[in-house]
C-alpha positions as CSV (number, residue, x, y, z in Angstrom):
1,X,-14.3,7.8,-12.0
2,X,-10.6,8.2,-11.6
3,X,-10.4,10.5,-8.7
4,X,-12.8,8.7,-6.7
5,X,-11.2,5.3,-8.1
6,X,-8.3,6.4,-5.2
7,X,-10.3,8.0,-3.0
8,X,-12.2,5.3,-2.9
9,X,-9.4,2.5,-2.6
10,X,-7.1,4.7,0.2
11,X,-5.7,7.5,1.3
12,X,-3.5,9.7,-1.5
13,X,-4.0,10.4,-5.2
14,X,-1.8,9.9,-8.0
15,X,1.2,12.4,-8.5
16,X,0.7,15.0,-11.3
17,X,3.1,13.2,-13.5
18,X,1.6,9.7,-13.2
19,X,-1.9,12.1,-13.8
20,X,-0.5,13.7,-17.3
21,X,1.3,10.4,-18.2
22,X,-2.4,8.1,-17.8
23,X,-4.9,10.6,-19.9
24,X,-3.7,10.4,-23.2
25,X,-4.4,6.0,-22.9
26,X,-7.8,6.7,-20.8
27,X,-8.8,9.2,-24.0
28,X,-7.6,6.5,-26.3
29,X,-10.1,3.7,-24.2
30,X,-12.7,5.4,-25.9
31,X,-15.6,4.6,-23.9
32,X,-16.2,7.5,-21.6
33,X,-18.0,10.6,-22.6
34,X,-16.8,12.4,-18.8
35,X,-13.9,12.0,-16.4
36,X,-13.6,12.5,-13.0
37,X,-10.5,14.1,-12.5
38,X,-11.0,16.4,-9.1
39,X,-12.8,17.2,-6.5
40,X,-13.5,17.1,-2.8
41,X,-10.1,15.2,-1.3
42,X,-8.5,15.6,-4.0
43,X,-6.9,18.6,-3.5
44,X,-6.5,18.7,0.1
45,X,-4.5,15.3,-0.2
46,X,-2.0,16.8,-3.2
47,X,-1.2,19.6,-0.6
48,X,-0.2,16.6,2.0
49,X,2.3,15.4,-0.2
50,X,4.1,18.3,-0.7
51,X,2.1,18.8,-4.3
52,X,0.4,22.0,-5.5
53,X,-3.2,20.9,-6.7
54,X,-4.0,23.8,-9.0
55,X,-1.2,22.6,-11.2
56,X,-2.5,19.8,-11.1
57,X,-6.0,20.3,-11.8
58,X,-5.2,22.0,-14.9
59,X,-2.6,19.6,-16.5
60,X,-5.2,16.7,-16.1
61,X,-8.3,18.5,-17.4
62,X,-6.4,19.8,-20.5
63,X,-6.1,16.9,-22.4
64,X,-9.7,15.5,-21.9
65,X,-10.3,19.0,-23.1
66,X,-8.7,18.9,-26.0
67,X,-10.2,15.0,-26.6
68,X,-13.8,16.5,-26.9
69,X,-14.4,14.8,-23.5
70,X,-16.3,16.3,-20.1
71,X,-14.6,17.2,-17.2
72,X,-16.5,16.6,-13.8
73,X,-15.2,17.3,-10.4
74,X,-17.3,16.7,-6.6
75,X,-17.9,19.4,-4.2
76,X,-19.4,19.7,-1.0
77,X,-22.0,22.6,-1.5
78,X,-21.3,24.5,2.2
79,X,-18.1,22.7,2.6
80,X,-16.6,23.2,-1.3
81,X,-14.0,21.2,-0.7
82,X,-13.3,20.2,2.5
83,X,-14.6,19.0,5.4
84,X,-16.2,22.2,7.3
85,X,-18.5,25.1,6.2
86,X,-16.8,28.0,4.2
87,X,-18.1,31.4,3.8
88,X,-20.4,33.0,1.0
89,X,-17.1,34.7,-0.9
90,X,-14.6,31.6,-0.8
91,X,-17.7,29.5,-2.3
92,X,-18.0,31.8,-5.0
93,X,-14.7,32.1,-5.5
94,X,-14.2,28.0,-5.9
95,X,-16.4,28.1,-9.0
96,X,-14.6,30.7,-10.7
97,X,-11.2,29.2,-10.2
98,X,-12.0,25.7,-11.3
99,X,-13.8,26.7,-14.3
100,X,-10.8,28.7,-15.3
101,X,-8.7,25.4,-14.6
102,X,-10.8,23.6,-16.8
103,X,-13.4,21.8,-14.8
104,X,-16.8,21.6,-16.8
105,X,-19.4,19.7,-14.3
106,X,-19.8,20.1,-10.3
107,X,-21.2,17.8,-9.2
108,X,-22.9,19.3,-6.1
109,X,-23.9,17.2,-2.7
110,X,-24.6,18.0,0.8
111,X,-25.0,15.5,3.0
112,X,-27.8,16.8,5.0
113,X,-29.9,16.7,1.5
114,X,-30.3,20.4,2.8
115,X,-31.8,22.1,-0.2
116,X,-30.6,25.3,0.9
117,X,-27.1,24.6,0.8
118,X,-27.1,22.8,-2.9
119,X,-29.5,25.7,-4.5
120,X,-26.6,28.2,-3.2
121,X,-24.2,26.3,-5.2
122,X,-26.4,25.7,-7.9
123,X,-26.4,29.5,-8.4
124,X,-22.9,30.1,-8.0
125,X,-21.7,27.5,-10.5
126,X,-24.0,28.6,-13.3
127,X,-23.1,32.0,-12.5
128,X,-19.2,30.9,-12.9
129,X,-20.0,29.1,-15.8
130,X,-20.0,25.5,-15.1
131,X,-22.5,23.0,-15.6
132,X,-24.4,22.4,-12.2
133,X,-25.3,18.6,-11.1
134,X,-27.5,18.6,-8.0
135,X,-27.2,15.5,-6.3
136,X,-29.5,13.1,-4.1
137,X,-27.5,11.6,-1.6
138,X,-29.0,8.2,-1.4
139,X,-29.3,6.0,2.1
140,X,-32.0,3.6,3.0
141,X,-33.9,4.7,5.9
142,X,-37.6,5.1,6.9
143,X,-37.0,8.8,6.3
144,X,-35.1,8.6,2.8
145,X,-38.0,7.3,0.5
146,X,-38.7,7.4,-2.9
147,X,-41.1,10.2,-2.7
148,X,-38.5,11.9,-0.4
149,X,-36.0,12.2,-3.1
150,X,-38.6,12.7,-6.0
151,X,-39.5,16.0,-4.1
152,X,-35.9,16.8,-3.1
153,X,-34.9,16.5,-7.3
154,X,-37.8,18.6,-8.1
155,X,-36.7,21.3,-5.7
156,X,-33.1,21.7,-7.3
157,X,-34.8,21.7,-11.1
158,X,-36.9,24.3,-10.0
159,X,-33.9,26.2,-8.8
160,X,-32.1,25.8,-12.1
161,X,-29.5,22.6,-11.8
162,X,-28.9,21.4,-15.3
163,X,-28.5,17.7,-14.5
164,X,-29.1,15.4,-11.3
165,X,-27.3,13.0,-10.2
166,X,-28.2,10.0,-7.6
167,X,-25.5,9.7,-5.5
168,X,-25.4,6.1,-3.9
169,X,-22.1,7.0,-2.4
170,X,-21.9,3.4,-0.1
171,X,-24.0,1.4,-2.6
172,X,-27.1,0.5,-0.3
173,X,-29.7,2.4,-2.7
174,X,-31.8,-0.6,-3.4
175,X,-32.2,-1.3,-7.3
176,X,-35.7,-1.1,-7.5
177,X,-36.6,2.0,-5.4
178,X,-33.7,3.4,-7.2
179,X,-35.3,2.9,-11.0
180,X,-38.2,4.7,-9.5
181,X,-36.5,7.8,-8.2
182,X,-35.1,7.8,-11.7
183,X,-38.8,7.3,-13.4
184,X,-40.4,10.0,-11.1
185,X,-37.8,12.4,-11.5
186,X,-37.9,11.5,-15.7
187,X,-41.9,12.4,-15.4
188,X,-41.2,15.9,-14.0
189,X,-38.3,17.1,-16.2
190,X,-36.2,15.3,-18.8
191,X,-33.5,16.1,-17.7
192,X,-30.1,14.5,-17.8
193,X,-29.3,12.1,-14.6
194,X,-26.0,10.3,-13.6
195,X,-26.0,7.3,-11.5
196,X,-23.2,6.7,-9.0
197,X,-22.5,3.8,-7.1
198,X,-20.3,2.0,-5.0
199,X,-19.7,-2.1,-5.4
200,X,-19.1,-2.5,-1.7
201,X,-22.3,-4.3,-0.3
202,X,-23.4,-6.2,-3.8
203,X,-26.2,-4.2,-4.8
204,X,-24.7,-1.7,-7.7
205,X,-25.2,-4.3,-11.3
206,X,-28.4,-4.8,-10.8
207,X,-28.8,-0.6,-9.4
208,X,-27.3,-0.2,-12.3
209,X,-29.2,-1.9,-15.0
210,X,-32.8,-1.0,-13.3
211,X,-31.6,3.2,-13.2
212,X,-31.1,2.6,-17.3
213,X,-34.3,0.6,-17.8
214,X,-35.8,3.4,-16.4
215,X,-34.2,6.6,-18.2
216,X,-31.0,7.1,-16.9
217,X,-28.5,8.6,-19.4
218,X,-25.0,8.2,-17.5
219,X,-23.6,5.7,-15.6
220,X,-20.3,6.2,-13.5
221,X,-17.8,3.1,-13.8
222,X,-14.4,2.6,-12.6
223,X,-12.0,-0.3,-14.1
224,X,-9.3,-2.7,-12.8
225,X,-7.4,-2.8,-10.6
226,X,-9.0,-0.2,-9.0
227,X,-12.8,-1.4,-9.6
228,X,-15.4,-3.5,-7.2
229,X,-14.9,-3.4,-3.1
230,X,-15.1,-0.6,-1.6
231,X,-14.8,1.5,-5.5
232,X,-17.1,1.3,-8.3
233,X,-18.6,-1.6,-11.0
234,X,-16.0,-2.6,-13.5
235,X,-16.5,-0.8,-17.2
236,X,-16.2,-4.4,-18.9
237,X,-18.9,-5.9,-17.4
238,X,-21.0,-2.9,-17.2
239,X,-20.7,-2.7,-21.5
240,X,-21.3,-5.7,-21.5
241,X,-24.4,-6.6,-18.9
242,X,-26.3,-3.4,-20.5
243,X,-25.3,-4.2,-24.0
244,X,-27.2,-7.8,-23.3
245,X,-30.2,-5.7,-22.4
246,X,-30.5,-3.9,-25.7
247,X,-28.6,-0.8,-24.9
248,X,-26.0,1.2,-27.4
249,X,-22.7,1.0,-25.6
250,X,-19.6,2.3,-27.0
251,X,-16.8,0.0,-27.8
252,X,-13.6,-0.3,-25.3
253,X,-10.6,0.0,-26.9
254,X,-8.8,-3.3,-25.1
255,X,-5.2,-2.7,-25.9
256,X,-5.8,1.1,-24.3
257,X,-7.8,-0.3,-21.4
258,X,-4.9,-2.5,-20.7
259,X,-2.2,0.6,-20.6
260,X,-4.0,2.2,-18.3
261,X,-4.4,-0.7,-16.3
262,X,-0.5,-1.6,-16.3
263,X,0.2,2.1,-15.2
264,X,-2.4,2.1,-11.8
265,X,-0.7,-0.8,-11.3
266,X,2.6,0.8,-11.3
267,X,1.2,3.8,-9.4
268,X,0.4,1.5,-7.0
269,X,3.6,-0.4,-6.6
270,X,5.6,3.2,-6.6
271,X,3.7,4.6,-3.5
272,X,-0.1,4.6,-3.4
273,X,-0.4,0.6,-3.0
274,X,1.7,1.6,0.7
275,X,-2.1,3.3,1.8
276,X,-4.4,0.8,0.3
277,X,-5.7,-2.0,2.8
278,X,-6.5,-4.7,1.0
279,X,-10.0,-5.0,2.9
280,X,-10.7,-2.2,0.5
281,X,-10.6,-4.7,-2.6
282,X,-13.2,-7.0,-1.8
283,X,-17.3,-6.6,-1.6
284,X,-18.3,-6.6,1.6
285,X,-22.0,-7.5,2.7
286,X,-21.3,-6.2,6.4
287,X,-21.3,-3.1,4.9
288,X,-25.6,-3.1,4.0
289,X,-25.7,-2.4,7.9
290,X,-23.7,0.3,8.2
291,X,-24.1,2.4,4.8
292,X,-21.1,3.3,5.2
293,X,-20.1,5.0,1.8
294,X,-17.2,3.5,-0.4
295,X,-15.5,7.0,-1.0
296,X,-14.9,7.2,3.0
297,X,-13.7,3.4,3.5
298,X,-10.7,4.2,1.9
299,X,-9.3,6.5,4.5
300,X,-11.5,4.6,7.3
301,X,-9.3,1.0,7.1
302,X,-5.8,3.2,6.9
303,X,-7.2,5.0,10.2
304,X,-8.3,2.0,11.7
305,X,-5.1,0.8,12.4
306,X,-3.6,3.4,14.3
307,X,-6.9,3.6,16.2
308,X,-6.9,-0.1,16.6
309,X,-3.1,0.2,17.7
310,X,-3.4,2.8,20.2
311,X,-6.4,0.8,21.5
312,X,-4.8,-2.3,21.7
313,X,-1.6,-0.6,24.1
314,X,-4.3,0.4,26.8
315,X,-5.4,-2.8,26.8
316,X,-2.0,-4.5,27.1
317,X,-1.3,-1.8,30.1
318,X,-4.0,-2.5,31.9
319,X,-4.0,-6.7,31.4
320,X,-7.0,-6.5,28.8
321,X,-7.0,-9.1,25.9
322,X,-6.7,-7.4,22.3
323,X,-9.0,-7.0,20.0
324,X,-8.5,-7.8,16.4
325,X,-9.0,-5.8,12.8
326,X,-12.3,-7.8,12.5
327,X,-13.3,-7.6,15.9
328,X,-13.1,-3.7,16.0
329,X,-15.0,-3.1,12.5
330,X,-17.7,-5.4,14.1
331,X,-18.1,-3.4,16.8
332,X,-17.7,0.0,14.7
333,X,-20.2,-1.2,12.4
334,X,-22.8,-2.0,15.1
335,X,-22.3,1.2,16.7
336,X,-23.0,3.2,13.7
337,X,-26.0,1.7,12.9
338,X,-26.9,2.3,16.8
339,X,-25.7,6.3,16.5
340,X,-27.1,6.9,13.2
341,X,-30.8,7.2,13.8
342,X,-30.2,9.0,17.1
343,X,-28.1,11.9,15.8
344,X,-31.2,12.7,12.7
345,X,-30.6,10.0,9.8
346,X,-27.4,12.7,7.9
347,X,-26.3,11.5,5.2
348,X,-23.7,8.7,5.1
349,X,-21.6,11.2,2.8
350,X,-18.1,13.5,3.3
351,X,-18.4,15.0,6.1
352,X,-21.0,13.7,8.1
353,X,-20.2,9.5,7.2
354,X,-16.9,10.8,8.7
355,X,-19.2,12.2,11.9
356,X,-21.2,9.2,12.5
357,X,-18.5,7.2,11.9
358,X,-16.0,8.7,14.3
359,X,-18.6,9.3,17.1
360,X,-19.3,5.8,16.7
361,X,-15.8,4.7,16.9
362,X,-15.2,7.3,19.9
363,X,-17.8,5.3,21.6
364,X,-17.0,1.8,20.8
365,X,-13.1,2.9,22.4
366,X,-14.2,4.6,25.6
367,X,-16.4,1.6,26.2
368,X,-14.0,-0.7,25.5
369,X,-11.6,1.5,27.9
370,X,-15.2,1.2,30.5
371,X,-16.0,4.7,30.0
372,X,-19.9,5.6,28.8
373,X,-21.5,6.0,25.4
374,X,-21.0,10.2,24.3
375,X,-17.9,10.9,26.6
376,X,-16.1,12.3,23.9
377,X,-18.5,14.3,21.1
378,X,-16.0,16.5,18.5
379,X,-16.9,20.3,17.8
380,X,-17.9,19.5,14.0
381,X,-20.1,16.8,15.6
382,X,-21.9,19.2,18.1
383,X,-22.5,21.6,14.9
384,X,-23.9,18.8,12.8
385,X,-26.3,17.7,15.9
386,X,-27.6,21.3,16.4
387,X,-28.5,22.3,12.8
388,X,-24.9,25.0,12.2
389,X,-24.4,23.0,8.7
390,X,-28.0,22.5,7.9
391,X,-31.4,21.0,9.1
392,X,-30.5,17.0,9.6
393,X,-33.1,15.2,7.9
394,X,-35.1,13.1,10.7
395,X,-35.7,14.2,14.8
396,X,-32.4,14.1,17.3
397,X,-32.5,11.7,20.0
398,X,-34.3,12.7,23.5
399,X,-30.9,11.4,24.8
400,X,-28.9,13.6,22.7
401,X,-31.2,17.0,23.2
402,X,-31.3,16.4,27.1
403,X,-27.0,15.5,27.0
404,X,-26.7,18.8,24.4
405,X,-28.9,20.7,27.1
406,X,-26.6,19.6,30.0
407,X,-23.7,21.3,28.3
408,X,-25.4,24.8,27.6
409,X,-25.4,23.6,23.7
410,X,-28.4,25.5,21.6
411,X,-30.1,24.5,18.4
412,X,-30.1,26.7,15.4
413,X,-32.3,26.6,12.5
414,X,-31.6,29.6,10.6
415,X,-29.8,30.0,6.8
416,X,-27.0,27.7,7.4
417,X,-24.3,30.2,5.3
418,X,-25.2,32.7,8.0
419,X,-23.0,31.2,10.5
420,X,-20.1,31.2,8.3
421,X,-18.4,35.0,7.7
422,X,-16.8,35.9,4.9
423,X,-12.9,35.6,4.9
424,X,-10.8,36.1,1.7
425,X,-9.9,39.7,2.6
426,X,-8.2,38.4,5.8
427,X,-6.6,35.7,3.4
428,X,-5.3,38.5,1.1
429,X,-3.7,40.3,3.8
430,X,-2.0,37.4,5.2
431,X,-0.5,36.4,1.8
432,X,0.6,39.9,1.4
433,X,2.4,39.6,4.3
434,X,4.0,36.6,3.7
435,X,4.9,37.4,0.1
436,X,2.7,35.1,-1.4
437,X,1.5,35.5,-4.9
438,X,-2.5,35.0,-5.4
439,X,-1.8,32.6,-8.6
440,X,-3.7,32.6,-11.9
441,X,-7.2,33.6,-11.6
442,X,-6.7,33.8,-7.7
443,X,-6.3,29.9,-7.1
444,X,-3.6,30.2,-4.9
445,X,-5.2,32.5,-2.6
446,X,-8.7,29.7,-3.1
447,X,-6.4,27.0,-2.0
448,X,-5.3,28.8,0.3
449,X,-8.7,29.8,1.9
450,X,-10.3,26.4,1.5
451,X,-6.9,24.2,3.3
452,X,-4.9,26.8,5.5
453,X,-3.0,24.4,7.7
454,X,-2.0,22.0,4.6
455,X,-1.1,24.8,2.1
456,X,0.9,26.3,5.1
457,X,2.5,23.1,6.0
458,X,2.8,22.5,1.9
459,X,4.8,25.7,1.7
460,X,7.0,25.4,4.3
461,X,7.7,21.8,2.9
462,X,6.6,20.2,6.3
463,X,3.8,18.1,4.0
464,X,6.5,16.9,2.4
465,X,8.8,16.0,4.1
466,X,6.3,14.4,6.8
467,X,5.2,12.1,3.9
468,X,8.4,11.0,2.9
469,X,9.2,10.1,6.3
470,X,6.0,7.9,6.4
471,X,6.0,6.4,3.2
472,X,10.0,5.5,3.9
473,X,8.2,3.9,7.4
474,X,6.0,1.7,5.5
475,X,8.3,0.6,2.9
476,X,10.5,0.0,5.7
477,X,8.0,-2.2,7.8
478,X,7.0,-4.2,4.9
479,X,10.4,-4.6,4.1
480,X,11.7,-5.0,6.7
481,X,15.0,-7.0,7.2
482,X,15.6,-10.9,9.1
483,X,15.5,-10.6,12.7
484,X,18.9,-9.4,13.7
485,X,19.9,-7.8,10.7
486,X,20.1,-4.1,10.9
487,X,17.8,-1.3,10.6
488,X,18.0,2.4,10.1
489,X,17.3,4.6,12.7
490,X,17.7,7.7,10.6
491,X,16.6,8.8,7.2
492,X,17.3,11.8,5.4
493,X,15.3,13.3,2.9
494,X,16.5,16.6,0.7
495,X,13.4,18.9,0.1
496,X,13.9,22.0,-2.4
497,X,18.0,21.9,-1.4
498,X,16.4,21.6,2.3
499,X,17.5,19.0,4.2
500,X,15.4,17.3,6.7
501,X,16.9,14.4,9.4
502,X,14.0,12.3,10.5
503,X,13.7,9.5,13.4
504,X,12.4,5.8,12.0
505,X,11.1,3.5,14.4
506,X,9.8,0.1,13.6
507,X,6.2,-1.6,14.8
508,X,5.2,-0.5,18.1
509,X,8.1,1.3,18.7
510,X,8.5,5.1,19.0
511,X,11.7,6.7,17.7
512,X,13.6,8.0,20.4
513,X,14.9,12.1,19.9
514,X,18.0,13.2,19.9
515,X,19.9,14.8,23.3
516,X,19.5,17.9,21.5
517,X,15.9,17.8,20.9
518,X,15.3,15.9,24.3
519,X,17.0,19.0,25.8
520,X,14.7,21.1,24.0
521,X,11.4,19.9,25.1
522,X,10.0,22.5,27.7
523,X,10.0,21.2,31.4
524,X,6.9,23.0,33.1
525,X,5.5,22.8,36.3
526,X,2.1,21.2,37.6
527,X,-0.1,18.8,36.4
528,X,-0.2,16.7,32.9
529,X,-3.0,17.2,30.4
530,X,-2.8,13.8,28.5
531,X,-4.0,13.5,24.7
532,X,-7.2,10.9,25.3
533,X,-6.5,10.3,21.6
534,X,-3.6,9.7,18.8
535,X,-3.4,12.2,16.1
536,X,-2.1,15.5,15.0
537,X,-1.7,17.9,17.5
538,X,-3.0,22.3,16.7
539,X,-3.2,25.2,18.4
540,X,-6.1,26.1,16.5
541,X,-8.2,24.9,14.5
542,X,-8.4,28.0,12.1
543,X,-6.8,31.0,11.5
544,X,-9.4,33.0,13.4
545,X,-8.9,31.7,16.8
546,X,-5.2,33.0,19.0
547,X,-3.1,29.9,20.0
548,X,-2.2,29.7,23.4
549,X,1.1,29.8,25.1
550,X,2.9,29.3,28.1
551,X,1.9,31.8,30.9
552,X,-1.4,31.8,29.7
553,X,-3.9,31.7,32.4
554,X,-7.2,29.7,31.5
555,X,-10.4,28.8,33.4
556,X,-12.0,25.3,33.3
557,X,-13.5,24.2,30.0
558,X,-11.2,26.5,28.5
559,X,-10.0,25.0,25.0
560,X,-6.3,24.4,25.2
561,X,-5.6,22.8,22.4
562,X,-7.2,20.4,19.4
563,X,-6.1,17.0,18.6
564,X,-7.1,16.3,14.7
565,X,-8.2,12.2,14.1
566,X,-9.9,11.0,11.6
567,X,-10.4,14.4,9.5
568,X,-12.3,15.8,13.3
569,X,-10.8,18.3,15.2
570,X,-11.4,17.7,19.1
571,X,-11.1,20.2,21.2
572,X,-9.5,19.4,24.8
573,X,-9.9,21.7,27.2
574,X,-8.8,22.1,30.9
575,X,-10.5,20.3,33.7
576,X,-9.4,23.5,36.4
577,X,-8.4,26.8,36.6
578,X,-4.9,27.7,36.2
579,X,-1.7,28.5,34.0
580,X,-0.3,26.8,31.2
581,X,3.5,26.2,32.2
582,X,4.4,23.8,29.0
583,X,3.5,23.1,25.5
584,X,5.1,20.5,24.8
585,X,4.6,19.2,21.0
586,X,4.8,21.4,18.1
587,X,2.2,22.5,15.8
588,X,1.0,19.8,13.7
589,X,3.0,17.4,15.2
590,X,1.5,13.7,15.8
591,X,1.0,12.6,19.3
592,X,-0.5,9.1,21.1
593,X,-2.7,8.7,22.9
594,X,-1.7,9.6,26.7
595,X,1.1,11.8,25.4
596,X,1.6,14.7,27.8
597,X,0.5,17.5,25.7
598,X,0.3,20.3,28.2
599,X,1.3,21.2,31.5
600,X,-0.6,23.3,33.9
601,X,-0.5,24.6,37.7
602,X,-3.4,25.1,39.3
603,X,-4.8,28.9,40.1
């Protein structure tokens, strides 16, 4: 599972050279008949390093290709793959282009287990060539039972998926139930199934061994120093635990295994160990409560701390006592197993872990802060609640209808795909006018489509240079110098023959602009509109919607602007009628939390 082995662990994915240089010793292991080399994350984190992820997609499929050996990728059914719904054209357009780049299995999930949205894809793959895996997103609930998923597996055989796939994306399937999914799917259809699981909570040997006892024909494994925590059981001991049970078991080529172990390690130490938290490498029982899934801890830990950060600085300002890493995830993890059941038992899967999770965590600040539970619900949230993505799979809370209610919000149960329009033509044009070209079998103009904001920030060579700058921030802070000594205040970093001056601040600190670019900031009139959260600062939130700007006269619970945390967009609106006077950061642009973002004068 080498894609999800990072995703998994933190927040980036190996560069396309460290990619091309690993394959050839992972073929040479000889122990895997597929390899996870894309999918949902995947690409969209390439594009935030400055990286194009169609090149890359190819140059790591080939030689597993050429080995005789499966490539599988994840997608997000509704979502392909990224975090919100795409239309009916750039769905079937994702198929196309990654079978052409050499991607033989999709593995396809949604995390409603909304039939309607996998049976889509299940069409569109096939259709496109590629081998369709439906998958049963797996959480323990009195709503997700055995019969429950049974029935769901049945549905997408019906439909026409080749193979299924038990998703146990946060590793709180129980073993048992789980080996009789696996029979009672087995009884309807022989069909091929793949188990996946993640170590996290302690469950995933014996899941494993009880899915195989009872018919299971592929196991997904990841292998040091990259397996157990928060990623996946360790290839070693899963040879040899099922090879004790009387299972065939293909030999690992040791002197391989330890190649490719040596080079994570030096991906690690060149740049990807800097977004790792180390929480990530360790099982975790806390985590049985929760369900939260492995694949989304990675990011959630690197988030955690700016969250945690931005916290703790209100607290200091207002003569509050800190809280601490451990403290915080306490309190997250309570929280979600409090919102969970209120907002309809979703999936704890890409996107809607990320939903539950970040309401959660939205409420466990503003309380902290003394504000009330819900005082800060994100669009993608609202759509999830009221059925836009797809019918959640157990009853929203009386609290939640009644607070939905209060602000004019209306639940939808129709086709979920009909809320989404079809777009590529307005892609086209727009890379027509820029000069763009399309790419090979249109996969510039798909990557395009699926991540606007980071393929336009890739293209520029904003992605990239706003790494560098972070990644030099984190080398610097854990290398940073005796007290005293001195400290850079200004890195540059040459992008394409471009060269970009960027501001380095250490710890708490902020760095402080230059005269020039102080003089620059817009001085409007009227009254502040603060960010009530850190993050990245849009316009928009898609192409589709016009950005305001200054002189723009709004009415109250207008949208002004969206601050993007955590992978959610928030909209914040105004609170009175009136004209905008300032904008004061740029697009994309990080802010913290009671930044001035806006300025307004009342109509």
């Amino acid at each position: 599972m080498f894609r999800d082995m990072w995703q998994s662990a933190g927040k980036y994915q190996p560069r396309l050279d460290q990619l091309v240089k690993v394959a050839p010793a992972i073929i040479k292991m000889g122990c895997f008949d597929r390899v996870e080399t894309n999918g949902g994350g995947f690409e969209q984190v390439n594009l935030l390093y400055g990286e194009n992820p169609n090149a890359s997609v190819r140059a790591f499929t080939k030689p597993f290709h050429d080995a005789g050996i499966q490539t599988h990728m994840l997608d997000r059914a509704l979502n392909g793959l990224r975090m919100s719904p795409c239309s009916k054209d750039l769905r079937q357009l994702f198929y196309k282009v990654k079978f052409a780049q050499g991607t033989d299995i999709t593995r396809i999930f949604d995390g409603l287990n909304d039939s309607r949205n996998v049976i889509a894809s299940i069409k569109y793959a096939k259709q496109a060539g590629m081998i369709a895996q439906a998958s049963l997103c797996i959480s323990y609930s009195p709503i997700h039972t055995v019969e429950y998923y049974i029935d769901l597996a049945k549905k997408f055989i019906d439909a026409g998926a080749d193979e299924i796939c038990l998703k146990d994306m946060a590793g709180v399937g129980r073993p048992v139930s789980l080996g009789k999914i696996v029979a009672g799917i087995k009884a309807y259809k022989d069909i091929v199934i793949q188990y996946h699981s993640h170590s996290g909570p302690g469950f995933s040997m014996a899941s494993i061994l009880e899915v195989c006892e009872n018919g299971c024909d592929y196991v997904d494994v990841g292998m040091q120093p990259l397996s157990w925590g928060t990623g996946h059981a360790d290839v070693i001991a899963v040879q040899e635990m099922l090879r004790d049970a009387g299972f065939e078991v293909k030999d690992i080529n040791m002197e391989a295994y330890m190649e490719v172990r040596s080079q994570i390690q030096d991906m690690l130490d060149d740049f990807l160990g800097y977004y790792c938290p180390n929480l990530n490498r360790v099982d975790n029982s806390l985590l049985i409560k929760p369900g939260l899934p492995g694949g989304m801890m990675g990011s959630l830990m690197t988030d955690l701390e700016d969250n945690l950060a931005s916290l703790n600085k209100w607290k200091v300002k207002h003569g509050m006592p800190e809280l601490t890493t451990d403290q915080l995830l306490v309190r997250l993890f309570d929280e979600v197993a409090y919102v969970w059941p209120k907002v309809g038992y979703p999936c704890l899967v890409t996107p809607y872990s990320q939903y539950v999770k970040n309401l959660a965590l939205m409420n466990v600040i503003q309380m902290e802060k003394g504000a009330e539970r819900w005082s800060m619900i994100g669009d993608d949230i609202w759509d999830m609640i009221l059925g836009k993505p797809g019918q959640l799979p157990g009853p929203v809370d009386d609290e939640i209808v009644e607070l939905a209610k209060s602000k004019g919000k209306e639940f939808v149960k129709n086709d979920p795909q009909d809320n989404y329009p079809d777009c590529l033509e307005s892609f086209v044009s727009k890379m027509s006018e820029k000069g763009w070209a399309r790419g090979a079998d249109d996969e510039e103009l798909f990557e395009y489509a699926m991540h606007p904001a980071q393929y336009e920030a890739y293209k520029s060579g904003k992605a990239k240079a706003d790494f560098e700058a972070d990644l030099a921030k984190r080398k610097a802070a854990k290398n940073a110098p005796a007290a005293g000594a001195a400290q850079p205040s200004v890195i540059t970093v040459t992008l394409n023959g471009v060269t970009y001056k960027l501001d380095v601040a250490y710890g708490d600190q902020m760095p402080v602009p230059s005269a020039a670019a102080q003089a620059a900031v817009p001085q409007g009139e009227g009254e502040d509109v603060v960010a009530p959260l850190s993050g990245k600062f849009y316009l928009t939130k898609d192409t589709g919607e016009t950005p305001r700007k200054v002189g723009d006269k709004v009415k109250a619970g207008d949208v002004l602007c969206y601050i993007e945390a955590m992978k959610i967009n928030n909209s914040i609106c105004a609170s009175f009628d009136g004209t905008i006077t300032a904008i004061l950061p740029s697009n994309g642009e990080s802010v913290e939390e009671d930044d001035v973002i806006v300025k307004m004068v009342k109509a």
